[in-house]
Backbone as a chain_set.jsonl record, in Angstrom:
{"seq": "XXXXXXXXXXXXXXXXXXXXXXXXXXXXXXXXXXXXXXXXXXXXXXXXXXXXXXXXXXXXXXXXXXXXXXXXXXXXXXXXXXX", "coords": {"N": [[19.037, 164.857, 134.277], [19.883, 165.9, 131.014], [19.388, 164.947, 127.421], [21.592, 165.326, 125.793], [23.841, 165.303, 127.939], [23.144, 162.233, 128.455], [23.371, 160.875, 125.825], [26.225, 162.354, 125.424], [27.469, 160.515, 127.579], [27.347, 158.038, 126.675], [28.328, 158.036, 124.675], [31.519, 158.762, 125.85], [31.549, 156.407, 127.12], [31.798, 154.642, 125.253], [29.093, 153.094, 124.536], [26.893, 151.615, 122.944], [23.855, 151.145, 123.278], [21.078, 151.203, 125.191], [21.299, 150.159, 128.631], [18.508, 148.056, 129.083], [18.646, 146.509, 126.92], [21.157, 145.458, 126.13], [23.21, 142.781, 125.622], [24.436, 139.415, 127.491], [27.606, 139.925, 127.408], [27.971, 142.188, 126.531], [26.911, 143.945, 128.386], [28.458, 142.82, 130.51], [31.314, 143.921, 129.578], [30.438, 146.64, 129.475], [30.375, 147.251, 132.431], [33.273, 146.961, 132.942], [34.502, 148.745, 131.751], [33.476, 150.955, 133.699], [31.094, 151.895, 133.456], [28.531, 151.817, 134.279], [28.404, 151.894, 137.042], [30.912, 152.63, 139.698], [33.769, 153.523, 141.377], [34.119, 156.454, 143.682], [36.327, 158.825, 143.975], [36.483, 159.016, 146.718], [36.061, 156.352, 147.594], [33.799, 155.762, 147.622], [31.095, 153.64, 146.203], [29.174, 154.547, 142.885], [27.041, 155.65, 141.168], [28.143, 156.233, 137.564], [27.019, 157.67, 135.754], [25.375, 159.832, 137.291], [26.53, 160.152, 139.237], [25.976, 159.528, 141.979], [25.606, 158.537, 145.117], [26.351, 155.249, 146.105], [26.32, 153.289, 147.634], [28.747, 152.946, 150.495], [30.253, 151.494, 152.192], [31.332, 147.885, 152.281], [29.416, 146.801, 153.86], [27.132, 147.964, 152.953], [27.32, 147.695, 150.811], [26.51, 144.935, 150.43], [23.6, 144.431, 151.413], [22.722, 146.129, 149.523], [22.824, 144.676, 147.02], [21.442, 142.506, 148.183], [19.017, 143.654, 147.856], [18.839, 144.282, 145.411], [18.234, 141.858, 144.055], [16.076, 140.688, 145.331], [14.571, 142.82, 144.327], [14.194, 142.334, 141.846], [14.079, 139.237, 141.619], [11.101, 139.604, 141.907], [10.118, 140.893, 139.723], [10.775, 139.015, 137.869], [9.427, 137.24, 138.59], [6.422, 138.714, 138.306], [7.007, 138.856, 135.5], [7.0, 136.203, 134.703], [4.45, 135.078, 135.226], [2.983, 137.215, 133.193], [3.533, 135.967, 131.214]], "CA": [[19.926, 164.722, 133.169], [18.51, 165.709, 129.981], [19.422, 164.213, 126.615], [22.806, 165.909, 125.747], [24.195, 164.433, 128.911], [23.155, 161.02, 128.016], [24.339, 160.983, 124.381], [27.547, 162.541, 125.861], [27.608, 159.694, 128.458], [27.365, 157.082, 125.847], [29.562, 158.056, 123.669], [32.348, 158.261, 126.262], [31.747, 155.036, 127.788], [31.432, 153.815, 123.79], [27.706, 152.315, 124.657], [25.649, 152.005, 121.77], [22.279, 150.419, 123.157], [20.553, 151.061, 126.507], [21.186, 148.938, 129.493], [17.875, 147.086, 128.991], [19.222, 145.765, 125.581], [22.586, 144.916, 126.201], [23.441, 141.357, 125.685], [25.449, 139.699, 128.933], [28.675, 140.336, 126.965], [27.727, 143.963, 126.327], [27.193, 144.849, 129.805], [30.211, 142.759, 131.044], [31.994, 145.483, 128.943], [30.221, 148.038, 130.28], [30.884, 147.035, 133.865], [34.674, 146.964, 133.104], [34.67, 150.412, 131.563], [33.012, 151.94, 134.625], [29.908, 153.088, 132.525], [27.22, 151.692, 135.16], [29.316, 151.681, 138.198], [32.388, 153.212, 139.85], [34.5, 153.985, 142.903], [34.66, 157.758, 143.531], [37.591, 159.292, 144.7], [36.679, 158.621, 148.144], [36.009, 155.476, 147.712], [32.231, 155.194, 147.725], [30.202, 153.003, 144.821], [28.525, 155.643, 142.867], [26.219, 155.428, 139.548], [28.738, 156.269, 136.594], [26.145, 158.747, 134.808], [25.01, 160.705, 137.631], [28.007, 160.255, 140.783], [25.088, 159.307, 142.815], [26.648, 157.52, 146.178], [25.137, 154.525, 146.044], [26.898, 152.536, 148.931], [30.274, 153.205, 151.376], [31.554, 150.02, 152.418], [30.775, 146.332, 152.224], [28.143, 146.31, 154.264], [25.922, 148.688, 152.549], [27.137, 147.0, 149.096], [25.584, 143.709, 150.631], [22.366, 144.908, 151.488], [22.243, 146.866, 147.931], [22.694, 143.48, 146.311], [20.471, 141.662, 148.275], [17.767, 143.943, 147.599], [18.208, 144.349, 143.788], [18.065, 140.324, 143.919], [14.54, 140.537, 145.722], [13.429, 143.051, 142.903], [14.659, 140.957, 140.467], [13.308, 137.915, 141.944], [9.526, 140.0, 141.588], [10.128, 141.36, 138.686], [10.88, 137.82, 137.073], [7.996, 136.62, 139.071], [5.355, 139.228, 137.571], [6.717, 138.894, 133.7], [6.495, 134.604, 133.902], [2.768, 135.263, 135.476], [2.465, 137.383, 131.987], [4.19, 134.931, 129.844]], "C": [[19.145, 164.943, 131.876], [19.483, 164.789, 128.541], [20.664, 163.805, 125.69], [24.154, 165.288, 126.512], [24.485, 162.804, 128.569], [23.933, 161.031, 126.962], [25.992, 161.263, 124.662], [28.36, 160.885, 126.41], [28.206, 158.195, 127.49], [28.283, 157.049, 125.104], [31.111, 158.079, 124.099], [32.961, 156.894, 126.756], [31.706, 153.718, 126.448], [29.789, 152.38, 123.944], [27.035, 152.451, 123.846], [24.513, 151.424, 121.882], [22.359, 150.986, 125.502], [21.056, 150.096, 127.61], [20.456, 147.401, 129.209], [17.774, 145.826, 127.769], [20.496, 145.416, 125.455], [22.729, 143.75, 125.916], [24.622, 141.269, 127.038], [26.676, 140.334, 128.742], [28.735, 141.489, 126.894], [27.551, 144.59, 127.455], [27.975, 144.574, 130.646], [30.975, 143.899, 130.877], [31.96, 146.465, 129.52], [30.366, 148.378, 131.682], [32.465, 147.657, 133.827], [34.854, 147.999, 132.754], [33.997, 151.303, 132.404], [32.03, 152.521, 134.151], [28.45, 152.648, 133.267], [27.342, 152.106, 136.649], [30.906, 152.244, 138.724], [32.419, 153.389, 140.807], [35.051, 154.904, 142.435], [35.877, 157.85, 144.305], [37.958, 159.356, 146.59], [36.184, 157.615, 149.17], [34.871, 154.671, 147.898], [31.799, 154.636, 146.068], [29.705, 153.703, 144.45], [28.109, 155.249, 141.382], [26.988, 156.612, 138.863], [28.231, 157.308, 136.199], [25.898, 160.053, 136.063], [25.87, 161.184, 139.004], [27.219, 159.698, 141.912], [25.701, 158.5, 144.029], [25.633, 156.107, 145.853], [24.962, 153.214, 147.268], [28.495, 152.694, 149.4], [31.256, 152.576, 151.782], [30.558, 149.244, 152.098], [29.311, 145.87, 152.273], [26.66, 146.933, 153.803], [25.953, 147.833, 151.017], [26.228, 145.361, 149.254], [23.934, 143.911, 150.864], [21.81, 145.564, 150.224], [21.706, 145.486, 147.336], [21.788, 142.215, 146.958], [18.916, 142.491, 148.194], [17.397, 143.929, 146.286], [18.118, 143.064, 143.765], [16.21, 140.158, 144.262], [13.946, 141.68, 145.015], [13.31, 142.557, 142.107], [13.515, 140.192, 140.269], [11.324, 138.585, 141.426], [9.251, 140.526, 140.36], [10.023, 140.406, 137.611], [9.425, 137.423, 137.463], [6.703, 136.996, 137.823], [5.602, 138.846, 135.82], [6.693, 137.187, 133.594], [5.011, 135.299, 134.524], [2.024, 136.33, 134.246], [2.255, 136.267, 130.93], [2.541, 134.002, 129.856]], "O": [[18.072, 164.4, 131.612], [20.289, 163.943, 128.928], [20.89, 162.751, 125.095], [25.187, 164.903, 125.964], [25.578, 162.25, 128.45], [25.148, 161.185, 127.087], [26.87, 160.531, 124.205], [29.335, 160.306, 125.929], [29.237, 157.548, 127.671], [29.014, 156.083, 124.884], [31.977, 157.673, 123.325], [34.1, 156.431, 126.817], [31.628, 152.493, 126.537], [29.667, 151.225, 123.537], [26.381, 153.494, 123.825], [23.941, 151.085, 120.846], [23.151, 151.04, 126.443], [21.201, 148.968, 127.141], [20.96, 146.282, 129.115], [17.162, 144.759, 127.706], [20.824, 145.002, 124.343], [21.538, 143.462, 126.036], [25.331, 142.153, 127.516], [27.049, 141.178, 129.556], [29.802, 141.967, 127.279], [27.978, 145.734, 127.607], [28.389, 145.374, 131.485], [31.271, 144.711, 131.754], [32.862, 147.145, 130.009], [30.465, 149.53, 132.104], [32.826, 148.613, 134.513], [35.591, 148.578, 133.552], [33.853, 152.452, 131.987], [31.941, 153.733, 134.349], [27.38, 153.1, 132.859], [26.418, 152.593, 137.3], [31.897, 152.179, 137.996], [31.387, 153.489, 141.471], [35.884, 154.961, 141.531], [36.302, 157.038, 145.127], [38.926, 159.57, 147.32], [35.967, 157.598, 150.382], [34.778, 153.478, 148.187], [32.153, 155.169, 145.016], [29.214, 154.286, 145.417], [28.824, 154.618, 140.603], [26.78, 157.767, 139.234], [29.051, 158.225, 136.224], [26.237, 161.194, 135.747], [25.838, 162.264, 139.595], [27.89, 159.369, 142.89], [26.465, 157.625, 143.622], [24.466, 156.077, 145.461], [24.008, 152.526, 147.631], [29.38, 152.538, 148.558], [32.473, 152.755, 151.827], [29.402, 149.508, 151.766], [28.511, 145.222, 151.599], [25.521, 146.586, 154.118], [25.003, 147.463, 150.328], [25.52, 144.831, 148.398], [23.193, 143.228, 150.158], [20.614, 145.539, 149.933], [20.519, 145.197, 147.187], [21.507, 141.184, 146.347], [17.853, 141.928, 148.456], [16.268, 143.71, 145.846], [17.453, 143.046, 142.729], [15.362, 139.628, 143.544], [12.715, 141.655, 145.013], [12.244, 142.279, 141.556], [12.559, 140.2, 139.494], [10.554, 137.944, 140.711], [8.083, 140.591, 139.974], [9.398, 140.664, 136.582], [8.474, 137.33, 136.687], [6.204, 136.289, 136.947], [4.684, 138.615, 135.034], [6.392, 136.736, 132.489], [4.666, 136.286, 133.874], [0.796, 136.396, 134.193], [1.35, 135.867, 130.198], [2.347, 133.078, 129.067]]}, "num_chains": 1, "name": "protein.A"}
């Protein structure tokens, strides 16, 4: 995707800050306007920006979400072991 794209992207989904700056309220929003997330037309979960599949049914959406939880979880880990 180059930069055009994005900017496009943003401006449909009315996003004016990155993901990683969102406040919770700001990416609630952006949830509900389909601008991270969406069900394609044939019914798969698919990343908003790029159509990407990203899971098919249930059982793949459970396994998604328990893995971004255990990056999370390390990700929190490593930045308190900065703090």
């Amino acid at each position: 995707m180059n930069y055009k794209e994005l900017e496009w992207s943003r401006k449909f989904y009315d996003i004016k800050k990155f993901a990683q700056v969102l406040n919770v309220g700001e990416y609630s929003r952006a949830l509900e306007k389909e601008a991270i997330v969406q069900v394609d037309s044939h019914g798969y979960l698919v990343d908003s920006f790029t159509g990407m599949s990203l899971t098919a049914d249930a059982e793949q959406l459970s396994l998604l979400i328990a893995h971004m939880e255990r990056l999370m979880s390390e990700v929190n880990k490593k930045y308190r072991e900065v703090m």
